[in-house]
C-alpha positions in Angstrom: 0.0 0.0 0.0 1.1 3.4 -1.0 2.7 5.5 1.7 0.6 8.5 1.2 -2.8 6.3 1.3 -3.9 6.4 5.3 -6.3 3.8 6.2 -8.4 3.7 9.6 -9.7 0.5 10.1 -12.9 0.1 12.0 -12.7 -3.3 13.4 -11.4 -5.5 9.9 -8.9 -5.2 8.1 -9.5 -3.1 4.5 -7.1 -6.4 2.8 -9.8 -8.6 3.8 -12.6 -6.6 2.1 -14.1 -8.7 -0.4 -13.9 -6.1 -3.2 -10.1 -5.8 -3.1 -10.6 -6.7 -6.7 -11.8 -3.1 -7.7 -8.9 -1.2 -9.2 -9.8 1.7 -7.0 -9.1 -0.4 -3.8 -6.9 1.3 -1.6 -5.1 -2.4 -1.4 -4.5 -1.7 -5.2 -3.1 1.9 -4.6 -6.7 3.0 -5.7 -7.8 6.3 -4.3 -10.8 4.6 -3.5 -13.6 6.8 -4.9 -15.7 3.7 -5.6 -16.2 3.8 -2.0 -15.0 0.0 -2.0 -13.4 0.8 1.9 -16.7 3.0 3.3 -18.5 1.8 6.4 -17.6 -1.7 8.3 -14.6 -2.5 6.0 -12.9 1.0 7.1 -12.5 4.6 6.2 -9.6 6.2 4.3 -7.8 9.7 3.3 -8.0 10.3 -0.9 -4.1 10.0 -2.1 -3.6 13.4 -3.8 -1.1 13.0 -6.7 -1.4 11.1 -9.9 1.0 9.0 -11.4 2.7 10.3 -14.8 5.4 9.1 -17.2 7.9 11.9 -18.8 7.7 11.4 -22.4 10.1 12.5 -25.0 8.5 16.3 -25.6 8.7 16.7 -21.9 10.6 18.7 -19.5 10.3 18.9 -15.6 9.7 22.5 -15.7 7.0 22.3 -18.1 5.2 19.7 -16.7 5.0 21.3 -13.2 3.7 24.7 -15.2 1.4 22.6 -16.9 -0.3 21.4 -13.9 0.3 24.2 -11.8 3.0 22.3 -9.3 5.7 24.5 -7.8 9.0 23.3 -9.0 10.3 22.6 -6.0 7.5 20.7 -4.5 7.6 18.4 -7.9 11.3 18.1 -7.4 11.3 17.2 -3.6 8.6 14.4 -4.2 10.1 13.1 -7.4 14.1 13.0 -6.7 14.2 10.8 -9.2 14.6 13.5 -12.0 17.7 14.7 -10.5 19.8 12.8 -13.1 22.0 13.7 -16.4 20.8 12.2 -19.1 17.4 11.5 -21.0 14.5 11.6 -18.5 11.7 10.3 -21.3 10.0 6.9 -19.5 10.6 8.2 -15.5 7.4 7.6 -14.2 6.8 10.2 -11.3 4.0 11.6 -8.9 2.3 15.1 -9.3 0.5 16.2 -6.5 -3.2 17.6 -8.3 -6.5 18.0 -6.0 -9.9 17.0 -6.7 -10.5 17.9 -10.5 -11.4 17.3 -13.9 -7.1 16.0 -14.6 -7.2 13.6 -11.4 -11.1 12.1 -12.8 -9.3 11.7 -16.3 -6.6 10.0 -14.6 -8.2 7.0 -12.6 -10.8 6.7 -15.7 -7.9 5.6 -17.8 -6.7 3.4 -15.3 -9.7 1.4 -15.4 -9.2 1.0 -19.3 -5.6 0.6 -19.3 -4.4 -0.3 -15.7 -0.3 -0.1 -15.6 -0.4 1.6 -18.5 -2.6 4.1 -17.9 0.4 6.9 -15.9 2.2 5.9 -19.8 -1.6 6.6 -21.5 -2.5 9.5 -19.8 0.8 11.5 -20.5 0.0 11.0 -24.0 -3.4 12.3 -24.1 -3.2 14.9 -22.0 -0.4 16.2 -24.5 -2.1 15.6 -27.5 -5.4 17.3 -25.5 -3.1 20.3 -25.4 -2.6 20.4 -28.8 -5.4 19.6 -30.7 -7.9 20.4 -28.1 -11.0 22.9 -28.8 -9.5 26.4 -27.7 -13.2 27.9 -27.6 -13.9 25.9 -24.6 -10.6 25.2 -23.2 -8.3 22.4 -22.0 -9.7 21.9 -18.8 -13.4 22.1 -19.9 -12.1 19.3 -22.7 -10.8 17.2 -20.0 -13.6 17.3 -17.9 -15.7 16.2 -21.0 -13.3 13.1 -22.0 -13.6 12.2 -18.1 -17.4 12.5 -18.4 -17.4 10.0 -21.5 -15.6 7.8 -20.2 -17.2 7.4 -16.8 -20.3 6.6 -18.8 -18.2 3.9 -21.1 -18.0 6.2 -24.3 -14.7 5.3 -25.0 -15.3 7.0 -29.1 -16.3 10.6 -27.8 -13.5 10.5 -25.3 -10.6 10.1 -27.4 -12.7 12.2 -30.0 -12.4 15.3 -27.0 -8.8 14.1 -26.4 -7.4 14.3 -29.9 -7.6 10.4 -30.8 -10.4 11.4 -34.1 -10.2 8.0 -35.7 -13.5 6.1 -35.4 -13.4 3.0 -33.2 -14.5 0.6 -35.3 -11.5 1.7 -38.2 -9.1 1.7 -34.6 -10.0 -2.2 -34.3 -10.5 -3.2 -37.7 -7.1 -1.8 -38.9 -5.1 -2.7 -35.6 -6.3 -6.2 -35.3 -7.7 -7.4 -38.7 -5.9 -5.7 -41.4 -8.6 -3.8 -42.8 -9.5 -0.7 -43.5 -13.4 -0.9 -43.6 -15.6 -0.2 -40.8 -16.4 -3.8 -39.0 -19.6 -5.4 -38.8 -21.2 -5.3 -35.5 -20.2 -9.6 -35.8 -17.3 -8.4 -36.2 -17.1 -6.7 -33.0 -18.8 -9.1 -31.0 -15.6 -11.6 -31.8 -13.1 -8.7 -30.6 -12.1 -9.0 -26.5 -11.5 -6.1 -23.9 -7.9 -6.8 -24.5 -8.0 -7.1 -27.8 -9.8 -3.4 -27.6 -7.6 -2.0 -25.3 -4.8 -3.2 -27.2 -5.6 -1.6 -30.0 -6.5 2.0 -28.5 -2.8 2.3 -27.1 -1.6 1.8 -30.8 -3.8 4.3 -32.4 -2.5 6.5 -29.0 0.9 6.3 -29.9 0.5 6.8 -33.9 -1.7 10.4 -32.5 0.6 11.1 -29.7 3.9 11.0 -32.5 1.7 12.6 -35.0 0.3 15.0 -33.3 2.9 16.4 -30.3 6.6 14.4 -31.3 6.8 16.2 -35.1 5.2 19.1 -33.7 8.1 19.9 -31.0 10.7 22.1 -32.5 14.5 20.6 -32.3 16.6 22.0 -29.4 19.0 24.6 -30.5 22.0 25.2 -28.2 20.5 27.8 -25.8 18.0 25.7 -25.2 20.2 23.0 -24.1 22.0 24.7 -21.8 19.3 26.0 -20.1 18.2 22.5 -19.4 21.5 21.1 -18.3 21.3 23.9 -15.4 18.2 23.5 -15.0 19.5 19.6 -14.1 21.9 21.1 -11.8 19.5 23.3 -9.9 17.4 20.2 -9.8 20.7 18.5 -8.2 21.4 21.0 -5.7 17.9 21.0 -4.3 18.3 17.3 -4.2 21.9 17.5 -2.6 21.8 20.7 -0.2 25.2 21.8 -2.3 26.2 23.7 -5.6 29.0 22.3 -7.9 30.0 25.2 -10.1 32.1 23.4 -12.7 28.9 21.5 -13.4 26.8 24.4 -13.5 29.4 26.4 -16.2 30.5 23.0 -18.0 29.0 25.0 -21.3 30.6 27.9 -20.4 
């Protein structure tokens, strides 16, 4: 169980609880809004961050402005980005409160489970992109949370960015064809097979959309995130080392 999930037990024990099973299930590092853990099986406090994998077009600094996280705080939680190197695949923690982002989030980990911290980076930048500016990114995410809640998976990844039609998503992922399928056609397609083939046509969107879109990094720009690295460092560390801060000096 997650450090930052605090469970008080009234009489049993939550791991006994017979819906442990539920993805939302503190036992499963849910935040438990199911209410799976109300009443007899035990009460709980609702984990605040969400879970979120750097991708290529990211940067720390961008992706604390983008969710309105103060460096520093996303820095102390997530030490982990205090490294040289490429940070693309570090999966850390940004702290969010009750909103449309956090719904988004634990919809998409019903659909996609340990994918979903990979998923939701994804979307969320595509979202940025493509997303209709007359009503706004947030308002878009609250829609695509909405959908999916209700199981419309189509109009979701419609609000998100992901325009393809479903039925071509399955048909050309899993059958080689570019026709819309027959509804006996869909019947003979599983949940996995489904899910499957929605985190294909979410990377093809996500490189499409956001990867050919991000300018290259001239030389300014890297420099500015190497110290940017080292401030990272030094609020990691407690102490400043100056021929690593002017190595492109």
């Amino acid at each position: 169980m997650d450090k930052g999930l605090k469970v008080i037990v009234r009489g049993r024990d939550v791991k006994n609880c017979p819906k442990t099973d539920c993805i939302h299930h503190p036992v499963n590092d849910g935040n438990g809004e199911c209410g799976c853990v109300v009443g007899e099986w035990g009460m709980y406090v609702k984990v605040k961050y969400i879970k979120y994998v750097i991708q290529p077009t990211d940067s720390v600094a961008e992706i604390a402005k983008r969710f309105g996280v103060e460096l520093r705080k996303l820095v102390e939680i997530n030490p982990q980005v205090c490294t040289t190197g490429p940070q693309d695949g570090v999966e850390i923690k940004i702290p969010v409160d009750d909103g449309p982002t956090r719904r988004l989030f634990y919809r998409l980990s019903e659909l996609y489970l340990d994918e979903a911290p990979n998923v939701f980076a994804m979307l969320y930048q595509t979202a940025e992109v493509s997303h209709n500016t007359e009503i706004g990114l947030e308002a878009t995410i609250e829609n695509a949370a909405e959908f999916l809640k209700a199981g419309d998976i189509g109009n979701a990844f419609d609000c998100l960015g992901i325009t393809k039609n479903l039925s071509h998503i399955y048909a050309e992922s899993l059958m080689g064809v570019t026709r819309k399928l027959t509804l006996e056609d869909e019947l003979r397609i599983t949940k996995p097979q489904k899910r499957l083939a929605e985190l294909k046509e979410i990377r093809r969107t996500y490189r499409a959309v956001v990867e050919q879109s991000d300018p290259k990094k001239d030389p300014i720009t890297e420099i500015a995130e190497h110290r940017e690295k080292c401030i990272y460092r030094t609020l990691r560390d407690g102490k400043i080392n100056i021929d690593e801060i002017n190595k492109y000096n």
